[in-house]
N, C-alpha and C positions, 0 to 999 in steps of 0.2 A: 074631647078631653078625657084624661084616662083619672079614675077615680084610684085618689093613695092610702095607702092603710097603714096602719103600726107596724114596725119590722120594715119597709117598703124602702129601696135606697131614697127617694125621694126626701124622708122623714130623719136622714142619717146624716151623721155631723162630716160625714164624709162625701158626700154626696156635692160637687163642686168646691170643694174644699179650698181650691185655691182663691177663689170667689166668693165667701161666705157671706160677704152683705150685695150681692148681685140682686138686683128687685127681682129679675125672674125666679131666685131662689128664693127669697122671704115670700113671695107669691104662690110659689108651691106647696111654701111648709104652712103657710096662713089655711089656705084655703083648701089644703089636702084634693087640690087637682091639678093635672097638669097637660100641656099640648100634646099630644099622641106623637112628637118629631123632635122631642126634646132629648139631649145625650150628654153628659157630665162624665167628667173621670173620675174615678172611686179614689179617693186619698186614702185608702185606709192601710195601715203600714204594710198587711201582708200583701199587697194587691198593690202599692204604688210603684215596683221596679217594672210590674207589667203593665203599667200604663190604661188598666181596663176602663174600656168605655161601656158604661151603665145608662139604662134607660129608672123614671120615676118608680116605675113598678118593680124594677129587679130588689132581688136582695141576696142576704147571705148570712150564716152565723157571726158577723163581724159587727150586727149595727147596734149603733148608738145612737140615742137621739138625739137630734138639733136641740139647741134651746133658743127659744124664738127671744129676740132683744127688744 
C-alpha cells in the first residue's frame, strides 16, 4: 500500500473524476492509502484532452481537494 499525502492526485477532486462515489475512491480519500497498481484519469480541465493516466501518489499544480461526502 502506497501512503497519500496532501497535494497527492489521490486527494484531488480530479483524481477518477468520472467515478467520484466509486468505493475504491472514497477508500482512498478516507484512509489516505492506496494499492501500489491503482491508475485513474486526471479530469482536470488542462489535462483532460490528454487523457492522462495518474497513479495515487502523482500530482501536479492543478490539485484541489476532494471533499469527502
Amino acid at each position: 500500500m502506497m501512503q497519500i499525502h496532501d497535494g497527492q492526485c489521490g486527494l484531488c477532486v480530479h483524481f477518477g473524476e468520472k467515478h467520484p462515489q466509486e468505493p475504491k475512491l472514497i477508500q482512498i480519500r478516507t484512509s489516505k492509502q492506496a494499492p501500489e497498481n491503482i491508475v485513474e484519469e486526471c479530469g482536470h480541465p488542462k489535462h483532460k484532452p490528454l487523457h492522462l493516466m495518474v497513479t495515487p501518489i502523482s500530482g501536479c499544480s492543478g490539485f484541489e481537494p476532494a471533499k469527502l461526502n
